[in-house]
C-alpha positions as CSV (number, residue, x, y, z in Angstrom):
1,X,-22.7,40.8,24.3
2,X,-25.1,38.6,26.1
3,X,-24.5,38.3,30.1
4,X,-23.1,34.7,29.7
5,X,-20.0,36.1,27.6
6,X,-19.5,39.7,29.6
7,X,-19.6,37.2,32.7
8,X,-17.6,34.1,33.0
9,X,-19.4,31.1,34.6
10,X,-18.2,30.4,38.4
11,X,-15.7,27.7,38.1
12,X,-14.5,27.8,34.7
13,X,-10.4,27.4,34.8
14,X,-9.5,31.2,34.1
15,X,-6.8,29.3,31.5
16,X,-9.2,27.8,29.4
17,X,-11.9,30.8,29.3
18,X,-8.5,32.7,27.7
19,X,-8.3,30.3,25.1
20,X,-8.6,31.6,21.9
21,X,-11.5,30.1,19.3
22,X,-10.6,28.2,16.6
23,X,-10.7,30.6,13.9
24,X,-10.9,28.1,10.8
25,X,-14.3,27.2,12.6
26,X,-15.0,30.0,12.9
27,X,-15.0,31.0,9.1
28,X,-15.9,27.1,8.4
29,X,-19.1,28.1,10.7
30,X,-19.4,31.4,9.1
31,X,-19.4,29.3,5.4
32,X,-21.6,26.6,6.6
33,X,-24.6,29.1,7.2
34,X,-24.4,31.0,4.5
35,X,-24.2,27.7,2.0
36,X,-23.2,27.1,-1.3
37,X,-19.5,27.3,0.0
38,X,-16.7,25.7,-1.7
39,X,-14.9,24.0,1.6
40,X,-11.0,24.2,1.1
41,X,-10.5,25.6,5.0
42,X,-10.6,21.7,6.5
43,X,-7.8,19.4,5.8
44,X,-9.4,16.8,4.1
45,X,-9.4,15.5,0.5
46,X,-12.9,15.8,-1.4
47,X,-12.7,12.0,-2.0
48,X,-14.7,9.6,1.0
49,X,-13.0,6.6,2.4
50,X,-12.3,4.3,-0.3
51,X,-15.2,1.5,-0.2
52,X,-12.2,-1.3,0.8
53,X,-12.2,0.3,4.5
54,X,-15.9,1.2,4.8
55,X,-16.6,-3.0,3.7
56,X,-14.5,-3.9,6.0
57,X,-16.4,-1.8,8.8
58,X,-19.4,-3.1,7.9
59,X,-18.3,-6.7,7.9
60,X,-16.6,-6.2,11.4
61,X,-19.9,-4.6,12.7
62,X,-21.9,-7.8,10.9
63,X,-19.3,-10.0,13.2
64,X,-20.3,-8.0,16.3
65,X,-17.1,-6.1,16.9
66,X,-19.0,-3.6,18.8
67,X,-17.7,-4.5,22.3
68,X,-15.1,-2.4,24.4
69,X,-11.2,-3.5,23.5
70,X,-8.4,-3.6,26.0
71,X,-6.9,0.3,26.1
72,X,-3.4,-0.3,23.6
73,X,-5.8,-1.3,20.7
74,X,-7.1,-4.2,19.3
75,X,-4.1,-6.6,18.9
76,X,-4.8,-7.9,15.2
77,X,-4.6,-3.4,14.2
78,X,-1.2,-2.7,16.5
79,X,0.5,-6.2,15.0
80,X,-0.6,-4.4,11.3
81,X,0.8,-1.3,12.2
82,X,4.0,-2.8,13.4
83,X,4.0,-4.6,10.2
84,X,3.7,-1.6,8.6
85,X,6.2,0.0,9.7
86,X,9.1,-1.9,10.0
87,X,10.2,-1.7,6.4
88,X,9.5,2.0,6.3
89,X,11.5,2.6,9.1
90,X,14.4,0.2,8.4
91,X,14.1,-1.0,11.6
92,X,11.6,-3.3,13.5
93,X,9.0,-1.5,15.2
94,X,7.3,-3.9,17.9
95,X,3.6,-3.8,18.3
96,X,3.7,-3.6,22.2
97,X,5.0,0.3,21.5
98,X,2.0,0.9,19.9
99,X,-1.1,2.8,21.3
100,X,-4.6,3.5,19.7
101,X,-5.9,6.2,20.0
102,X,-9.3,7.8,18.9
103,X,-7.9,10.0,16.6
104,X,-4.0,11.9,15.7
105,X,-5.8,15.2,17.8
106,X,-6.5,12.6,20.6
107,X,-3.1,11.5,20.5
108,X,-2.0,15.2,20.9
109,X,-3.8,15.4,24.0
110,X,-3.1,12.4,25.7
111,X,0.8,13.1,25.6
112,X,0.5,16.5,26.8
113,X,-1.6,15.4,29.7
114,X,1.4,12.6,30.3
115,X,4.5,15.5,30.0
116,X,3.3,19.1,30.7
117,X,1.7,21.3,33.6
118,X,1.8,24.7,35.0
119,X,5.3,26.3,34.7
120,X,6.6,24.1,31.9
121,X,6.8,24.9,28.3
122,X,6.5,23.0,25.2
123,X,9.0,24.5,22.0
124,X,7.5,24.3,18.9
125,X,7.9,26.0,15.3
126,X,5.6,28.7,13.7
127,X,3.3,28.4,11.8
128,X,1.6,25.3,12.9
129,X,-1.9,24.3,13.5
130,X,-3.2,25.6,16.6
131,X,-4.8,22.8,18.3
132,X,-0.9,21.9,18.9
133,X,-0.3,25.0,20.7
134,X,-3.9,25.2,22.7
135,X,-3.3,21.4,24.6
136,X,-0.2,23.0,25.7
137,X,-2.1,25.9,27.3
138,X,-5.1,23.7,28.6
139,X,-2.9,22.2,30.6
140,X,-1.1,25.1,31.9
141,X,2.2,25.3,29.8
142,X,3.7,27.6,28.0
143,X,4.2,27.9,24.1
144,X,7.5,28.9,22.9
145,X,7.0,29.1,19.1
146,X,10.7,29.3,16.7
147,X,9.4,30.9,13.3
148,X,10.0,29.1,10.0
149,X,11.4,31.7,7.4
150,X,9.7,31.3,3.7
151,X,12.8,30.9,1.4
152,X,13.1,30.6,-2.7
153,X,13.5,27.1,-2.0
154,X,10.8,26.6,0.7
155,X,10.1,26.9,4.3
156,X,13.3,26.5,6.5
157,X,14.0,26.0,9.8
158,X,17.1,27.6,11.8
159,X,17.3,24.7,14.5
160,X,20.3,26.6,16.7
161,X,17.2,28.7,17.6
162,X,14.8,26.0,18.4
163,X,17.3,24.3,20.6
164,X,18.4,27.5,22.4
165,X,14.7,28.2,23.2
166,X,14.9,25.1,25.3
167,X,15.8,25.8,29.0
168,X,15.4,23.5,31.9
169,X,11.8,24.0,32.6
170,X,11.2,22.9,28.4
171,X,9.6,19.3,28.8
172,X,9.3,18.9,24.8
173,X,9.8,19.8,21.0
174,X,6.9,19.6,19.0
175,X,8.1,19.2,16.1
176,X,5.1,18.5,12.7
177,X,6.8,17.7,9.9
178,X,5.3,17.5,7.0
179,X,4.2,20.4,8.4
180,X,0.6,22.1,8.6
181,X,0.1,24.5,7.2
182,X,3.2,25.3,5.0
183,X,4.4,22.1,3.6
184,X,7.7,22.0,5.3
185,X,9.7,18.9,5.7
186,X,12.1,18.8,8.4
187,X,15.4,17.6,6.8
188,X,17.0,14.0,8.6
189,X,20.5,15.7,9.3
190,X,17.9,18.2,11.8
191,X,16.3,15.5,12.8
192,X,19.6,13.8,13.8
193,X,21.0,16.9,15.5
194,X,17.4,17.3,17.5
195,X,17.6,13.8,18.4
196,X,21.3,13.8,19.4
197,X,20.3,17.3,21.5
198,X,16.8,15.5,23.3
199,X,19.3,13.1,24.3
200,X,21.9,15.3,26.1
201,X,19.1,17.7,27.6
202,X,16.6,15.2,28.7
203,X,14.1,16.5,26.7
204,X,11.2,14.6,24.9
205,X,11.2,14.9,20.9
206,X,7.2,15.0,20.2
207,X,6.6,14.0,16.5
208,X,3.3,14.8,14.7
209,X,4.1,13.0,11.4
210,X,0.3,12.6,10.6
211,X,1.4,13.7,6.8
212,X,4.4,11.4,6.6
213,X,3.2,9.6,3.5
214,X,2.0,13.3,1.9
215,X,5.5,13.8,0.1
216,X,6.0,14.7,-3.5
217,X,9.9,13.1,-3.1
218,X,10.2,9.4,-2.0
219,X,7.7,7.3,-0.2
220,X,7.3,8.9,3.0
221,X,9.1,11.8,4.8
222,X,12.1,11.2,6.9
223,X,10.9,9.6,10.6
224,X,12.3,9.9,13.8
225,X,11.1,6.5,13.7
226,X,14.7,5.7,11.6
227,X,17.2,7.0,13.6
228,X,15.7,6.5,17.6
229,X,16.5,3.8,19.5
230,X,13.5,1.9,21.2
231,X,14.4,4.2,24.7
232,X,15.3,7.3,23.4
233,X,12.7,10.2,24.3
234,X,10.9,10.2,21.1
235,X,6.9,10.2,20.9
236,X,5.9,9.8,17.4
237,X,1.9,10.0,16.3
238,X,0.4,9.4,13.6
239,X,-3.3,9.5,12.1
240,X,-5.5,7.1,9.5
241,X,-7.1,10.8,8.7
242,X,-5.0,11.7,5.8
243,X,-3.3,8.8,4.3
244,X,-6.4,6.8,4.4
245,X,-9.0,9.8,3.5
246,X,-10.7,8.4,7.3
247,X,-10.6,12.0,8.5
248,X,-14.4,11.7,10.1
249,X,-13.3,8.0,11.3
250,X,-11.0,9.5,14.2
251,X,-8.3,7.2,15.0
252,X,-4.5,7.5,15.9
253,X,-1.5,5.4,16.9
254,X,1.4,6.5,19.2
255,X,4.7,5.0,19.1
256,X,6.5,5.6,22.2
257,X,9.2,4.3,23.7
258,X,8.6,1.0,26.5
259,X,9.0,2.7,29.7
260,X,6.1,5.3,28.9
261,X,3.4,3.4,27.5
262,X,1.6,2.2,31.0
263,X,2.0,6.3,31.4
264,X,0.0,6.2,27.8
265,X,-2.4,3.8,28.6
266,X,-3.6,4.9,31.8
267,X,-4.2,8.1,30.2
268,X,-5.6,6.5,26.8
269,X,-8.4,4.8,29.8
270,X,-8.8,8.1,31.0
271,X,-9.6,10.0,28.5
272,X,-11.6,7.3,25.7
273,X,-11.2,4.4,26.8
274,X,-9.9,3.4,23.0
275,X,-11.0,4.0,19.6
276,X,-14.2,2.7,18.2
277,X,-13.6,-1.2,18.0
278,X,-15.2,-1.8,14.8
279,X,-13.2,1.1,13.5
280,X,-9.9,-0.4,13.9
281,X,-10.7,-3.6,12.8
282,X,-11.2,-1.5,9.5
283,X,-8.0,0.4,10.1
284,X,-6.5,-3.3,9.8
285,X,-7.6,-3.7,6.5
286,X,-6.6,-0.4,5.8
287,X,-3.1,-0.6,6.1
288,X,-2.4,-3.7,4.6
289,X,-3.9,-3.0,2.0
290,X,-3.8,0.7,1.5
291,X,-0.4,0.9,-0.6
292,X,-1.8,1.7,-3.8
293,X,-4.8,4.1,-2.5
294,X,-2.1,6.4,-1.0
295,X,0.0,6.1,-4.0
296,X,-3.2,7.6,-6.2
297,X,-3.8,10.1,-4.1
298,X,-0.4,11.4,-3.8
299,X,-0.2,11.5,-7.5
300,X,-3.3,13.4,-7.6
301,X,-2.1,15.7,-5.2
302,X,0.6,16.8,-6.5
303,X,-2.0,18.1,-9.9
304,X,-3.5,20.2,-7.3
305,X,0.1,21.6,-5.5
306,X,1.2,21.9,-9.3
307,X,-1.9,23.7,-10.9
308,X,-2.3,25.7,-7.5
309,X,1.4,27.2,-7.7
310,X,1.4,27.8,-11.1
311,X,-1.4,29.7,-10.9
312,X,-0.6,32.0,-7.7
313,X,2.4,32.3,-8.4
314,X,1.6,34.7,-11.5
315,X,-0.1,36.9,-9.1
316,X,1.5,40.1,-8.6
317,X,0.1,39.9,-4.6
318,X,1.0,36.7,-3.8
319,X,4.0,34.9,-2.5
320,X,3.7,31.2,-3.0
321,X,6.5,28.4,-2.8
322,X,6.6,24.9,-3.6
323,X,5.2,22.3,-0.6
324,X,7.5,19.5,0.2
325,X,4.6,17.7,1.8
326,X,1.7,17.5,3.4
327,X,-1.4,19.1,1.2
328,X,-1.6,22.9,1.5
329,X,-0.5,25.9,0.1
330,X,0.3,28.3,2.7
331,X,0.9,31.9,0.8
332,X,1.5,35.2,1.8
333,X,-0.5,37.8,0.2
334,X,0.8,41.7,-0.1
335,X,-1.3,44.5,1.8
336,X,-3.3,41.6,3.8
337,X,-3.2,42.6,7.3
338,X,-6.3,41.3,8.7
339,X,-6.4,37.3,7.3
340,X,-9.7,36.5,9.4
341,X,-11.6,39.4,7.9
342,X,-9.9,38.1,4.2
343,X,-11.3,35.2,4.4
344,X,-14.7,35.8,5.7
345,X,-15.2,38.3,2.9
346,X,-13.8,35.5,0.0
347,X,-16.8,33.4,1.7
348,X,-19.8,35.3,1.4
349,X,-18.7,37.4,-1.6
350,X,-17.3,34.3,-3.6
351,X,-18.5,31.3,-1.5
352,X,-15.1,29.6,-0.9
353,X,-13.7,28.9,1.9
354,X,-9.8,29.2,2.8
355,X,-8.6,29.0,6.5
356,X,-6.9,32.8,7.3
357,X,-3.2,32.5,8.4
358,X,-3.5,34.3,11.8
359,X,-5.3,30.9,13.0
360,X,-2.1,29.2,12.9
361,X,0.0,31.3,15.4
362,X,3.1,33.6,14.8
363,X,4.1,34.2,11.8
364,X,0.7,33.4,10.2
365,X,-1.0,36.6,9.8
366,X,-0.9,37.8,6.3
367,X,-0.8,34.2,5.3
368,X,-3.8,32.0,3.6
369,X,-4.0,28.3,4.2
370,X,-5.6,26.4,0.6
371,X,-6.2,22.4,0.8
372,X,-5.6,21.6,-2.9
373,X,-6.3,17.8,-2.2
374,X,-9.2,18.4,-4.5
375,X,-10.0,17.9,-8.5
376,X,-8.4,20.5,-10.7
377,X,-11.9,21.2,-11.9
378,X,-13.0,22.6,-8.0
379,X,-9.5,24.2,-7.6
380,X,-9.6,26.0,-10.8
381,X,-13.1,27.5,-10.0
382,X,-11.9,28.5,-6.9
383,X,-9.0,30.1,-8.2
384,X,-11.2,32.3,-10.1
385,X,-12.7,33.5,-7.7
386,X,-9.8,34.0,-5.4
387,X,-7.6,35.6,-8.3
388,X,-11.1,38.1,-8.3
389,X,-10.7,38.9,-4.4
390,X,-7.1,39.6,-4.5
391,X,-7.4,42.0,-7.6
392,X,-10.3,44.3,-6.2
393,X,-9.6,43.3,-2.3
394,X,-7.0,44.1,0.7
């Protein structure tokens, strides 16, 4: 160790020099200098930004749309999304409860600045993608992770213990459903009961739904969007990164109730300012007319979930189960006690890249994360290669 890491730098918050890494980087970084890497440790589809959005960046840039916007958004983008939402939602859903935000991750931390400080605590479930938990800890909280259970017929969720981890220092559930990284889809009659125990308790519903339209049943997942009123204490974010493929474009929208969004906004200033301007004039164009993009790519997903599962599954070491969203297999593999090391080797001995399943909190380890939002012709080499590792690895 060099003198920098054995000695931490004067005035570092001792809370964030106990943070851990990011350990899909750190195999992503690990993959990046080695090269040749097939990258299925991101969640991103292999497939850019369809050439619809990027046009309509590059017209908004030709019309000079390169000036700051006020901090909710640029109005024509939150009237879209409002737009867009309403009929999903069965409900209207007003524009002015709609913040930008430069990106879903952004969104993340711009709530948790607004609800959560030292000596409060933040439930969540497990597994789940740890930049969720770490906002939490940067700004002093506590994690209380609840551990989904892998069933024959998916992941499940036993929410009596999620709501008797609550107590009355708890200032929210974070609940991401579709989930990342197993696929999970939080049923509405939870949803209901979570909203109907936020309610009694005081206790804000966080609701990452950045995979909502990632569902191999229906058009979307079910929203707490559908069943909460306009005041109830529900935060619900969202992303252009996956339904779009605009994961490098980084922009977000929160839909909050009224009474919180100068609380939003303030803290939207604070932190960004707002998302890039000729960005969301692109996001516009996205959403009205993204319908049949998404519909393509969920079709296509579900080849790679399929093909993916029903080659796994045949493994004698592996433990795999059918997604109900999102786009990810999360699969446990027998005798695989050290996923970071796993995965790392599968990189420079086979050059593809899977994110290990102790990144993603308890009840991860033992666990591989694969993004099958890919063509069957990269998933099945990879699956070669991965099929090689788990016969002559552990």
């Amino acid at each position: 160790m060099d003198q920098m890491t054995q000695i931490p730098p004067a005035g570092i918050r001792p809370g964030i020099l106990r943070l851990d890494d990011s350990r899909i980087r750190e195999v992503a970084h690990f993959g990046m200098k080695l090269g040749g890497v097939v990258p299925l440790w991101f969640g991103e589809p292999d497939e850019p930004t369809p050439d619809f959005i990027c046009e309509a960046a590059a017209e908004a840039l030709r019309q000079g749309h390169t000036f700051y916007t006020e901090s909710a958004g640029v109005p024509e983008l939150r009237d879209a999304l409002a737009e867009y939402l309403t009929p999903l939602c069965g409900r209207p859903i007003s524009s002015d409860r709609i913040v930008i935000t430069a990106s879903g991750m952004n969104a993340i931390q711009i709530i948790m600045q607004s609800l959560v400080d030292a000596g409060t605590n933040v439930v969540t479930t497990s597994p789940l993608w740890p930049n969720c938990a770490e906002t939490v800890r940067i700004m002093g909280g506590e994690v209380r992770p609840v551990l989904l259970s892998m069933g024959n017929d998916g992941w499940q969720l036993d929410i009596e213990r999620l709501m008797d981890s609550c107590d009355a220092d708890t200032r929210a559930l974070f609940i991401n459903s579709p989930n990342n990284p197993t696929g999970w889809v939080m049923p509405r009659a939870q949803q209901q009961a979570l909203l109907d125990f936020a309610r009694e308790k005081g206790i804000w519903i966080i609701a990452d739904e950045v995979y909502d339209r990632m569902v191999f049943e229906g058009m979307r997942a079910p929203s707490f969007l559908d069943i909460a009123g306009k005041d109830d204490p529900v935060l619900v974010l969202n992303s252009f990164s996956k339904s779009w493929s605009m994961t490098g474009w980084r922009m977000g929208w929160i839909t909050a109730p009224p009474g919180i969004i100068p609380t939003l906004l303030k803290m939207n200033e604070f932190n960004t300012a707002s998302a890039a301007t000729f960005a969301q004039h692109a996001g516009v164009v996205a959403v009205k007319q993204g319908e049949p993009f998404i519909a393509r790519s969920v079709a296509r997903y579900r080849q790679g979930r399929d093909l993916v599962f029903d080659r796994l599954s045949q493994h004698p070491r592996v433990r795999i189960v059918q997604p109900k969203g999102a786009f990810y297999h999360f699969f446990a593999v027998d005798g695989m006690t050290d996923s970071l090391d796993f995965t790392k080797r599968l990189v420079a001995e086979h050059r593809v890249g899977l994110a290990p399943g102790s990144a993603f909190g308890p009840g991860g380890e033992g666990h591989l994360r694969l993004c099958f939002a890919n063509s069957p012709e990269i998933l099945n080499h990879c699956l070669d290669r991965i099929e090689t590792m788990l016969d002559t690895a552990r």
